[in-house]
C-alpha atoms as an extended CHARMM CRD file, in Angstrom:
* protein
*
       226  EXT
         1         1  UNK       CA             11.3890000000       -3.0710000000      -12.0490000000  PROA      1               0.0000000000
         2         2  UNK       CA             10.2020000000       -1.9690000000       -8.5230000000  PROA      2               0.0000000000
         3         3  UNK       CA              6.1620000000       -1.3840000000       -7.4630000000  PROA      3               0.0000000000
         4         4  UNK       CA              5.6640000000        1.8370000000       -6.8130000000  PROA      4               0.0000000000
         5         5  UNK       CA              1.5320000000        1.9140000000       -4.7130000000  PROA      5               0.0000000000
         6         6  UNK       CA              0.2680000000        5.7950000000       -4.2110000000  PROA      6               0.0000000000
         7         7  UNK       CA             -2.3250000000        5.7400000000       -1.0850000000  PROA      7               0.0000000000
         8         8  UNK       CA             -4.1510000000        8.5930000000       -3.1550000000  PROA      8               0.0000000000
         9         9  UNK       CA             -6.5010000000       10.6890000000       -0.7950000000  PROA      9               0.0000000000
        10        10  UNK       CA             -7.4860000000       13.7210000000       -2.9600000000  PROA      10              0.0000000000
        11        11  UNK       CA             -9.9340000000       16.0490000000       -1.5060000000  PROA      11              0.0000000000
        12        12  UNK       CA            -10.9440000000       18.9400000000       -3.2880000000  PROA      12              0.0000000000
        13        13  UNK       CA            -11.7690000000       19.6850000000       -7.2610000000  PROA      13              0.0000000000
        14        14  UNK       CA            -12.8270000000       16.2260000000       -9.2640000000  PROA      14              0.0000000000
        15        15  UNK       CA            -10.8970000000       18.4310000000      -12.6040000000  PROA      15              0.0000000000
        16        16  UNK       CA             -7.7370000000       17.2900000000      -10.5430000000  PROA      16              0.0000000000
        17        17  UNK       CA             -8.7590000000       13.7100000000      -10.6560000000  PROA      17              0.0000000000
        18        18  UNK       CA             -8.5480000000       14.4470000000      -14.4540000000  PROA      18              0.0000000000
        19        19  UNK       CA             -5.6490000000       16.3520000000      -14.8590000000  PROA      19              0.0000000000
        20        20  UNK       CA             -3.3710000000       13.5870000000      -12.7200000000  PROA      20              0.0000000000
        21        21  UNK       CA             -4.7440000000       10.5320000000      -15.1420000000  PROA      21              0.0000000000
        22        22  UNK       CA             -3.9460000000       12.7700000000      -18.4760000000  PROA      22              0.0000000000
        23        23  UNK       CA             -0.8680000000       13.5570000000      -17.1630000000  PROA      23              0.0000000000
        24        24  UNK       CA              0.6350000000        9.9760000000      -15.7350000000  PROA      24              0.0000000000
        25        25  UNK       CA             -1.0850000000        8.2530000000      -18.4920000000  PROA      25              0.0000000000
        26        26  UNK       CA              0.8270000000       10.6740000000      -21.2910000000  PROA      26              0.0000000000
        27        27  UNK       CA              4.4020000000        8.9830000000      -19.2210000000  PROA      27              0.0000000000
        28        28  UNK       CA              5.7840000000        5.3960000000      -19.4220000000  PROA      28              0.0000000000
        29        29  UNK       CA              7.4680000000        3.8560000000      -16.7910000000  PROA      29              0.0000000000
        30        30  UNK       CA              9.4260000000        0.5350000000      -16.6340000000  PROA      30              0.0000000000
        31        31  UNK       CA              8.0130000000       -0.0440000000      -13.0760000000  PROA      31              0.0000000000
        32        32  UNK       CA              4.1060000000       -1.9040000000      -11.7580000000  PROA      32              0.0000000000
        33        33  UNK       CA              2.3820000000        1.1920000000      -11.1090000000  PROA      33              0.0000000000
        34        34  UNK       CA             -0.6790000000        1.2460000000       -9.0570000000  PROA      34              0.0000000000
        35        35  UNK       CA             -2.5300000000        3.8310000000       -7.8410000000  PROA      35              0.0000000000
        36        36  UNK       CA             -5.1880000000        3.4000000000       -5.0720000000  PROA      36              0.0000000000
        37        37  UNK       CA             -8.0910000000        6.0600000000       -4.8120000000  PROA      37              0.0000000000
        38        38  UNK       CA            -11.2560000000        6.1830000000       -2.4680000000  PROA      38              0.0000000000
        39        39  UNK       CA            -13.9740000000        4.4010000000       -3.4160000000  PROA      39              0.0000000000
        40        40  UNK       CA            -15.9800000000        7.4670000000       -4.3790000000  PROA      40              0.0000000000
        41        41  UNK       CA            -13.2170000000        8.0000000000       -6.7600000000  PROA      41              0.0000000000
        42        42  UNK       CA            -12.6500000000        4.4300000000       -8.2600000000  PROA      42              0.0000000000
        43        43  UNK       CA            -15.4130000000        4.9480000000      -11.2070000000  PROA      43              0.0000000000
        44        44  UNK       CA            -13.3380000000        8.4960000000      -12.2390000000  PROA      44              0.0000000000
        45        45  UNK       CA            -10.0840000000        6.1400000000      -13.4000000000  PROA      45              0.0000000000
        46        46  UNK       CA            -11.8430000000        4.1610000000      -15.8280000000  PROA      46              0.0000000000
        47        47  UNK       CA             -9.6380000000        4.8640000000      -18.6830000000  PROA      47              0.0000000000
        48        48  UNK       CA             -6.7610000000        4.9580000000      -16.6290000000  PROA      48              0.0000000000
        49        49  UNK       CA             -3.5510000000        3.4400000000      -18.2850000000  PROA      49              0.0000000000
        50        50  UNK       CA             -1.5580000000        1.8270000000      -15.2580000000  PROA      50              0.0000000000
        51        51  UNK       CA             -3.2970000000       -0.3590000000      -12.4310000000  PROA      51              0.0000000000
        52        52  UNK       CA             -5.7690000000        0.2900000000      -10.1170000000  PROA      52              0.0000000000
        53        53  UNK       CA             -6.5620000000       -0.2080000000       -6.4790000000  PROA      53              0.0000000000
        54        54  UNK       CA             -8.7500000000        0.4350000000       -3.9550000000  PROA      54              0.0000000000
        55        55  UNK       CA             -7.8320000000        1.4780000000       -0.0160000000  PROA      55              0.0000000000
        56        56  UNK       CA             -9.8600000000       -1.2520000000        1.5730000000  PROA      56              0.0000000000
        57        57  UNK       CA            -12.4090000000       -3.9460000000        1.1520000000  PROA      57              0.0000000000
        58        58  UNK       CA            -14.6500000000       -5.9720000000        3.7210000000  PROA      58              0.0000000000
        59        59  UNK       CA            -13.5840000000       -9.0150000000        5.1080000000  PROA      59              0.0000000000
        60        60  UNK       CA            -17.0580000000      -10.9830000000        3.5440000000  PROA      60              0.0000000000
        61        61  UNK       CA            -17.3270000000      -11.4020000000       -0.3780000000  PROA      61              0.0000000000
        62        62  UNK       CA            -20.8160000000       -9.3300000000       -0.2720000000  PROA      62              0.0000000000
        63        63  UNK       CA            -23.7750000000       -8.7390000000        1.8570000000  PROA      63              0.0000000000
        64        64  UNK       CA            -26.0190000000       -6.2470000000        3.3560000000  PROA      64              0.0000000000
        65        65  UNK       CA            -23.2380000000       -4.2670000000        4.9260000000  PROA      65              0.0000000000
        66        66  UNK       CA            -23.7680000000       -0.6000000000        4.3360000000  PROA      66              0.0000000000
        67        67  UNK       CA            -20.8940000000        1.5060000000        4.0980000000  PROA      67              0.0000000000
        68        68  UNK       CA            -18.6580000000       -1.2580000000        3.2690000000  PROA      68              0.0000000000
        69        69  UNK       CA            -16.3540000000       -2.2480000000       -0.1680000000  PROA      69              0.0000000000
        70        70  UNK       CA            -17.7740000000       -5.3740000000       -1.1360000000  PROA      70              0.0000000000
        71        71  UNK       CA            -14.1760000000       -7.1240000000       -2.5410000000  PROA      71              0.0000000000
        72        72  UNK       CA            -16.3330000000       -8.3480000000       -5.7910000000  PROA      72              0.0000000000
        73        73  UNK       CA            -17.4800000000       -5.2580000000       -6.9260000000  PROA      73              0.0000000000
        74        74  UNK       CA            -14.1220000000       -3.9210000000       -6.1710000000  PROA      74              0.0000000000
        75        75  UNK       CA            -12.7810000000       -6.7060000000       -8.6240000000  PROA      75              0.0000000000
        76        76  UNK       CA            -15.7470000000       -5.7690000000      -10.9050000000  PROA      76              0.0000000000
        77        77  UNK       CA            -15.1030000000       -2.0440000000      -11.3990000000  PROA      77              0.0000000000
        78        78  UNK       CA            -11.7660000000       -2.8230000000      -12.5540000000  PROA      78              0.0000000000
        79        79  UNK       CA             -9.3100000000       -2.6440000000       -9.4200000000  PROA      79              0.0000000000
        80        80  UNK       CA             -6.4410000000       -5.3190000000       -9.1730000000  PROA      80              0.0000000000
        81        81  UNK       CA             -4.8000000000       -4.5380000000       -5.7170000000  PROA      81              0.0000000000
        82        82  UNK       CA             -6.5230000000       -3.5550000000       -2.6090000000  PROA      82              0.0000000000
        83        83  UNK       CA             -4.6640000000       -1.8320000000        0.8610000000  PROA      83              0.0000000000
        84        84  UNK       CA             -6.1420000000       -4.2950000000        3.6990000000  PROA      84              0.0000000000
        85        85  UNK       CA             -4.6000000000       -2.7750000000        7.1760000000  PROA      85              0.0000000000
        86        86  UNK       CA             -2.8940000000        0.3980000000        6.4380000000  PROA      86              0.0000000000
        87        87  UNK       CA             -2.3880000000        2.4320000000        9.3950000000  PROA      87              0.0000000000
        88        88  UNK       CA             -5.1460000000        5.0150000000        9.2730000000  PROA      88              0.0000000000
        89        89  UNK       CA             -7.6530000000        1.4650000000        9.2650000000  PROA      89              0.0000000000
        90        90  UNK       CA             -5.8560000000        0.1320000000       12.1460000000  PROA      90              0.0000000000
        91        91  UNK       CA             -5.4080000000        3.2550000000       14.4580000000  PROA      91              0.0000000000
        92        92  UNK       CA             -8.8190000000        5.2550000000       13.4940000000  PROA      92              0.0000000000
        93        93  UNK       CA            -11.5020000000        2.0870000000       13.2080000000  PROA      93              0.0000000000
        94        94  UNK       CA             -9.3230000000       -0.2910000000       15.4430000000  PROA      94              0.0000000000
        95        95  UNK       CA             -9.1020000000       -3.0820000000       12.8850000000  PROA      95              0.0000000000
        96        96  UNK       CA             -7.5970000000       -5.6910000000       14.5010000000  PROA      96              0.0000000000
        97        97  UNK       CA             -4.9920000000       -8.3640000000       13.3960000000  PROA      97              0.0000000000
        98        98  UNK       CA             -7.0890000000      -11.1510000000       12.9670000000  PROA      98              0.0000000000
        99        99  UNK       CA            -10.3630000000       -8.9840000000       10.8520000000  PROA      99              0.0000000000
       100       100  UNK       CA             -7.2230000000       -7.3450000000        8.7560000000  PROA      100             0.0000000000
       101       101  UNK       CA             -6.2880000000      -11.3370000000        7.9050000000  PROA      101             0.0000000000
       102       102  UNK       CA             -9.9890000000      -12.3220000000        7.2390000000  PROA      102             0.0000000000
       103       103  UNK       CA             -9.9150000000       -9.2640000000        4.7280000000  PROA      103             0.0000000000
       104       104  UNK       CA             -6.2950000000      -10.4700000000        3.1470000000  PROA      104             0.0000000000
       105       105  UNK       CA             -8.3270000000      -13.9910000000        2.4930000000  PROA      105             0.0000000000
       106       106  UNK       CA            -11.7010000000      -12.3660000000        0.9280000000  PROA      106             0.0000000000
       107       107  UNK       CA             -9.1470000000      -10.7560000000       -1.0570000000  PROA      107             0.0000000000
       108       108  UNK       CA             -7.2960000000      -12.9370000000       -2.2280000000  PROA      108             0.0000000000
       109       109  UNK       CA            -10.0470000000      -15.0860000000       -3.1840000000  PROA      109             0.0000000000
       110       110  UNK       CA            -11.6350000000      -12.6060000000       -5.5110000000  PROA      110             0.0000000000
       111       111  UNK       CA             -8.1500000000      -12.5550000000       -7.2880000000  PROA      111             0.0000000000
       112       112  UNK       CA             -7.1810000000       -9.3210000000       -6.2860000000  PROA      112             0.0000000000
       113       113  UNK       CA             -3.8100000000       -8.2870000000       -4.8350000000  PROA      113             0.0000000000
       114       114  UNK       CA             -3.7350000000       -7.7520000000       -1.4430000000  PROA      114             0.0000000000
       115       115  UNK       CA             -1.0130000000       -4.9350000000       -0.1230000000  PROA      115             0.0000000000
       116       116  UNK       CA             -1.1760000000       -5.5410000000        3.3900000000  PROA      116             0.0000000000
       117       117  UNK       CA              0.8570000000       -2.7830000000        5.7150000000  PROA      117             0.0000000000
       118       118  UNK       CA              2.3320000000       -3.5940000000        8.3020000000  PROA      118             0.0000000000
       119       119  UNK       CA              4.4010000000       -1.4540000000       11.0590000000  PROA      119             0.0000000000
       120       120  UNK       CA              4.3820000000        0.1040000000       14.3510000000  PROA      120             0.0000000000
       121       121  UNK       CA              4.0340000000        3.5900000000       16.0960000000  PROA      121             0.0000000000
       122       122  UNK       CA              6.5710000000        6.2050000000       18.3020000000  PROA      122             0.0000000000
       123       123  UNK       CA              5.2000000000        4.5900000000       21.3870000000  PROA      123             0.0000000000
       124       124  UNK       CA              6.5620000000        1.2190000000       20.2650000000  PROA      124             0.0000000000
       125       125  UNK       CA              9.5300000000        1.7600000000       18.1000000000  PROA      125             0.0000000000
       126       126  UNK       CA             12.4700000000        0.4070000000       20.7950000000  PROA      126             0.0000000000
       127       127  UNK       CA              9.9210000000       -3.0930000000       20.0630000000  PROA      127             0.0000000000
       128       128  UNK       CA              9.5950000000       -2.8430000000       16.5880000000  PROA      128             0.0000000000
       129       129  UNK       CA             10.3110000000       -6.5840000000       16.2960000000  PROA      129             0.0000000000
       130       130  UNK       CA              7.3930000000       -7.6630000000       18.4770000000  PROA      130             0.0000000000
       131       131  UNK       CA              4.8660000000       -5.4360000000       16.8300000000  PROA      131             0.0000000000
       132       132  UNK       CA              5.6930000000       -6.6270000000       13.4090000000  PROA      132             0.0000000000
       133       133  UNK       CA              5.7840000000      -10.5880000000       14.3720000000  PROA      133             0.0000000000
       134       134  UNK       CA              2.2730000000      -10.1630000000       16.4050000000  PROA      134             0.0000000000
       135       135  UNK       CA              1.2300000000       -8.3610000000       12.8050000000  PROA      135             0.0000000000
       136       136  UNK       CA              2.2800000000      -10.9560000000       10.5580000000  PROA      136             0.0000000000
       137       137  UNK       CA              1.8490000000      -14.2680000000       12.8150000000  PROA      137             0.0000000000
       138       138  UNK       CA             -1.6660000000      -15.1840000000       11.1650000000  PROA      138             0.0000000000
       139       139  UNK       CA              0.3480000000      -15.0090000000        7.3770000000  PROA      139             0.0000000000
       140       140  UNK       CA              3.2150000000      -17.5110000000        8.3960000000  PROA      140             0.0000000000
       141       141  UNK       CA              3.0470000000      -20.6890000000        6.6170000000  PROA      141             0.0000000000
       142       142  UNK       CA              0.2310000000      -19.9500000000        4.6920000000  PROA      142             0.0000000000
       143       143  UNK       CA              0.2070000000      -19.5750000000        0.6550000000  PROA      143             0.0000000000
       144       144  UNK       CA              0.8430000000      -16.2400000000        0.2450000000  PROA      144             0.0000000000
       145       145  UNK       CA              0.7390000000      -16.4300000000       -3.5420000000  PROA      145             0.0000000000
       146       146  UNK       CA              0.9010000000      -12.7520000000       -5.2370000000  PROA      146             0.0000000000
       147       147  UNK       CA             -0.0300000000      -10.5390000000       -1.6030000000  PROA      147             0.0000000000
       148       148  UNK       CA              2.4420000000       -7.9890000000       -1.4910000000  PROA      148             0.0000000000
       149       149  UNK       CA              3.6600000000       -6.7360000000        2.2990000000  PROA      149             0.0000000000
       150       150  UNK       CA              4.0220000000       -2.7120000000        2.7610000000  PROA      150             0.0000000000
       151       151  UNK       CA              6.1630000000       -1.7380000000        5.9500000000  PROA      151             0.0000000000
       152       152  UNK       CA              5.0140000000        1.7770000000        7.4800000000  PROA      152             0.0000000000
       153       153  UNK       CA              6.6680000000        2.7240000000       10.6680000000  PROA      153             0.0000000000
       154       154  UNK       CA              3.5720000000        4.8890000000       11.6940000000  PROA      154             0.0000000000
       155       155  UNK       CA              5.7540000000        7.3730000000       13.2450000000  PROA      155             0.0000000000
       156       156  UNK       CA              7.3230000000        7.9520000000        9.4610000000  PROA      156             0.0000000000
       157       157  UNK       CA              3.9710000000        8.5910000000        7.4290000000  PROA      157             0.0000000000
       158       158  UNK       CA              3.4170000000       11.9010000000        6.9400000000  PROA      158             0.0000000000
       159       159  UNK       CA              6.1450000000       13.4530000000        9.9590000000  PROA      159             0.0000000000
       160       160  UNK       CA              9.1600000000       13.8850000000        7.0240000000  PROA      160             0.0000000000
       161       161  UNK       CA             10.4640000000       11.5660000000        9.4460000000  PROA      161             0.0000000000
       162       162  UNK       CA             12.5870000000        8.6310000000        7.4280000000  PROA      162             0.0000000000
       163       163  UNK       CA             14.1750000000        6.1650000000        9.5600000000  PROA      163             0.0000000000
       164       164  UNK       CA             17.9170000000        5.8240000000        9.2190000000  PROA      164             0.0000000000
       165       165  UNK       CA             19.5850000000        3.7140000000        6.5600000000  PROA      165             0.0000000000
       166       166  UNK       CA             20.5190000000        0.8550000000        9.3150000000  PROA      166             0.0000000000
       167       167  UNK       CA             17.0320000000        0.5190000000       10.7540000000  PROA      167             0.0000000000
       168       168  UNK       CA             15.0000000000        0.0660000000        7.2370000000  PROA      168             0.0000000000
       169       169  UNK       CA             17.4920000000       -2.1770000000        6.0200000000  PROA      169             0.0000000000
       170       170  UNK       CA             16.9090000000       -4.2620000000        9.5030000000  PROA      170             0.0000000000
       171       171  UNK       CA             13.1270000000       -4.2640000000        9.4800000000  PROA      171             0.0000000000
       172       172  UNK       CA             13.2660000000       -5.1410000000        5.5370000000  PROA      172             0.0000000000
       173       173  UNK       CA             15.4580000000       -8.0110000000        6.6290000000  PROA      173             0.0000000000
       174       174  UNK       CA             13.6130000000       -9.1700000000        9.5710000000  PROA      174             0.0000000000
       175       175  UNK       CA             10.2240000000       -9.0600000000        7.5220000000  PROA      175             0.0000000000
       176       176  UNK       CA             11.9030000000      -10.7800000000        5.0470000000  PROA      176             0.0000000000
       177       177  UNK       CA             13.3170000000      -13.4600000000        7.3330000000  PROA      177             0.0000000000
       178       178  UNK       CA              9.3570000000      -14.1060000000        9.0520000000  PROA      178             0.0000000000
       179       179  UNK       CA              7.6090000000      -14.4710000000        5.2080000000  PROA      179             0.0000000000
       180       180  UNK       CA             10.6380000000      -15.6640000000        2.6350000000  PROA      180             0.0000000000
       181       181  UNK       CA             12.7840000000      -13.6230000000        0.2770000000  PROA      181             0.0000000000
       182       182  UNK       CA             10.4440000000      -14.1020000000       -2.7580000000  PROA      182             0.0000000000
       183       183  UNK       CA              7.6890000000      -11.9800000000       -0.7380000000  PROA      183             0.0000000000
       184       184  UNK       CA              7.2640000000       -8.4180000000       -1.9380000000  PROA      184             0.0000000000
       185       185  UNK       CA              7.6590000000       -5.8600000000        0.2440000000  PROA      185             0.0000000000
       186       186  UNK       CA              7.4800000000       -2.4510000000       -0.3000000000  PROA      186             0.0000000000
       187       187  UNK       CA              8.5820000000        0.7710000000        1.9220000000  PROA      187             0.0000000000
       188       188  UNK       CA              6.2910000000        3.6640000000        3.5440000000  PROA      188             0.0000000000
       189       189  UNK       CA              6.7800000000        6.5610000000        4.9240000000  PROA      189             0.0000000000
       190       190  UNK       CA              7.3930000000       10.2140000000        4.1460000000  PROA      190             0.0000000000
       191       191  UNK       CA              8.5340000000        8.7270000000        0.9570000000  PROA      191             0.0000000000
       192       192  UNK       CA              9.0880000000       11.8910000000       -1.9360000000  PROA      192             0.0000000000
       193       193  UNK       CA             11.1150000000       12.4380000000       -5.0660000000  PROA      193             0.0000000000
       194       194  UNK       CA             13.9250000000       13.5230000000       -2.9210000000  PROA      194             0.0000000000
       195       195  UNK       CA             14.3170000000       10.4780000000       -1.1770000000  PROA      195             0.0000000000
       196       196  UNK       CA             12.7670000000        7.7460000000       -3.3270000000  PROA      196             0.0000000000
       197       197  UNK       CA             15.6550000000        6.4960000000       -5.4730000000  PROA      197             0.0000000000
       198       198  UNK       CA             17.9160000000        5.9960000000       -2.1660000000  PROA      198             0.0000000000
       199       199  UNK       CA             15.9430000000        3.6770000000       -0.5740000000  PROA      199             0.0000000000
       200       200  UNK       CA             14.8080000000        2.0060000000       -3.6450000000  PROA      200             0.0000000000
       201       201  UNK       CA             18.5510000000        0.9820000000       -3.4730000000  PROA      201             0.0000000000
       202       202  UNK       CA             18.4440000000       -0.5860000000       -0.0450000000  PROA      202             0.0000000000
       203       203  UNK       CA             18.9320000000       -4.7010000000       -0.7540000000  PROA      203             0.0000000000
       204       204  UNK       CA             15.4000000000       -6.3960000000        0.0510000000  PROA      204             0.0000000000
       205       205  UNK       CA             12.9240000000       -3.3840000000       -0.7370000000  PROA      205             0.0000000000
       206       206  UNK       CA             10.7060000000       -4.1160000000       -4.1150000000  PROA      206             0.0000000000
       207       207  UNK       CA              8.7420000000       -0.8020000000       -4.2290000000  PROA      207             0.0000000000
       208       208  UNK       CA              7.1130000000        2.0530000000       -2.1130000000  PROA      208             0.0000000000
       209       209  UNK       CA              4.0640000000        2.8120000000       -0.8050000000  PROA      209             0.0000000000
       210       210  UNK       CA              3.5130000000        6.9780000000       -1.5530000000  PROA      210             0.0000000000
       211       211  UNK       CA              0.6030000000        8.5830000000        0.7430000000  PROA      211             0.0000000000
       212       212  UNK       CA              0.7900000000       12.8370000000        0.0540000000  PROA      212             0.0000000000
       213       213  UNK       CA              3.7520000000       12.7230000000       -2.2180000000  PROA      213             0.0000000000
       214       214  UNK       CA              1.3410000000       10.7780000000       -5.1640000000  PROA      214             0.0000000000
       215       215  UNK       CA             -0.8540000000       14.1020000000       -5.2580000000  PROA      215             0.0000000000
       216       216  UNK       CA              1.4810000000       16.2280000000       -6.5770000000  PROA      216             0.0000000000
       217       217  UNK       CA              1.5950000000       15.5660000000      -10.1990000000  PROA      217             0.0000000000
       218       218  UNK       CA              5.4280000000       16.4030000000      -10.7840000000  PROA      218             0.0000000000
       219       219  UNK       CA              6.5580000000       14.1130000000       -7.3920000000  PROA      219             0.0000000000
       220       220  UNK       CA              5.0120000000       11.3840000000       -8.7420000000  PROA      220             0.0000000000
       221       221  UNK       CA              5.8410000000       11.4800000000      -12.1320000000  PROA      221             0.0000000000
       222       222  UNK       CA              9.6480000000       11.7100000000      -11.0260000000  PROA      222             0.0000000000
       223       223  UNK       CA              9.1890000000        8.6430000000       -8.5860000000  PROA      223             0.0000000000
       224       224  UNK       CA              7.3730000000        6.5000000000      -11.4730000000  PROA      224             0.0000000000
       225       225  UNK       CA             10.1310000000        6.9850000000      -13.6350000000  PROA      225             0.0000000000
       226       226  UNK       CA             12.8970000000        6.2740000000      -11.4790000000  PROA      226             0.0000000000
C-alpha cells in the first residue's frame, strides 16, 4: 500500500470539480489516497470518498489573519493532511525554513497530517545534500509522529524532467538516513501514469506527490490503482 497525494490546482469549470469526485469515488484502490484542493475548493469535496487535504495552513491555530488557512477550520471542514512548504510556498511567498516548521507544529497539533516537501532547485542540484539537511535540520530529533516527508527536486516539477534512477534512490536514502526508515516519504516531480509504477519500485519511496498529472481524470485513476 503506497500514498499516493495529488497537489490539485484546477482552474476553470467547478462541473469538473464534479465530474473528477464521481469518477475516483466510482474506483477502489488498495492505496491512502489523498487529494489536496485550494481552499476555495475544499467545501466542493464534501462527499468525497478518499481523504482530503488542503495546500497550506498558517503557522498560528487562528486569529485575525486575513487571507490565511486557519489549521482548525481546516481540521473542521473535514481535511486530514495539509502540504506545509511545497515549492511554489517557498519560491513565490519566500516561506522560510523556520515559519514552514512553525506551520508543521500548528499542524500537527490540530491532528492533521502534515506533508512537508522538501527539495532543491537547478541552481543547486551539484549540493543537493546541503539544501535538503538545512531543510530538514529543525525536524531532527523531534517526534515526528504521523508527518509524512515529500521530496521535490524543484527542477523536476512540472519540466518532464525525472531524475535518473541512481540519484532518487540516493536522495530517498539520504533523507531517509537524516529522519529514520519508519518516516514516510513520498516522491515529486513530473510524476504521470507512464512513469509512476517504476519509481514506486525504487526501495525507500512510500508514495508520490502528483501536481498536473492528478487533473486528468484517466492519469490519475491509472496511478491510484497501481
Amino acid at each position: 500500500m503506497k500514498i499516493i497525494v495529488a497537489n490539485w490546482k484546477m482552474n476553470g469549470d467547478l462541473r469538473f470539480v464534479d465530474k473528477f469526485i464521481e469518477e475516483i469515488n466510482s474506483i477502489k484502490s488498495k492505496n491512502i489516497v489523498v487529494v489536496c484542493p485550494q481552499t476555495a475548493l475544499i467545501g466542493r469535496f464534501y462527499n468525497f470518498h478518499y481523504h482530503l487535504g488542503a495546500q497550506n495552513c498558517f503557522c498560528v491555530e487562528n486569529g485575525a489573519f486575513t487571507g490565511e488557512n486557519s489549521p482548525k477550520l481546516l481540521k473542521q471542514m473535514g481535511c486530514k493532511y495539509v502540504i506545509i512548504g511545497h515549492s511554489e510556498r517557498r519560491m513565490i511567498f519566500n516561506e522560510q525554513d523556520d515559519l514552514i516548521f512553525q506551520k508543521w507544529k500548528v499542524a500537527t497539533d490540530q491532528k492533521l497530517i502534515p506533508i512537508v516537501c522538501i527539495g532543491e532547485t537547478l541552481e543547486n542540484r551539484n549540493n543537493w545534500k546541503k539544501v535538503i539537511s538545512k531543510q530538514l535540520n529543525l525536524f531532527l530529533d523531534k517526534p515526528l509522529g504521523n508527518t509524512i516527508f515529500a521530496y521535490e527536486p524543484i527542477w523536476s516539477i512540472g519540466t518532464g524532467i525525472i531524475p535518473a534512477d541512481n540519484e532518487i534512490i540516493s536522495a530517498f536514502e539520504f533523507i531517509k538516513d537524516l529522519l529514520g526508515q519508519r518516516i514516510p516519504l513520498l516522491y515529486g516531480g513530473s510524476v504521470d501514469s507512464k512513469n509512476a509504477r517504476s519509481i514506486l519500485s525504487f526501495n525507500n519511496i512510500d508514495g508520490l506527490l502528483i501536481g498536473r498529472a492528478s487533473l486528468k481524470i484517466s492519469e490519475f485513476k491509472k496511478i491510484i490503482q497501481i
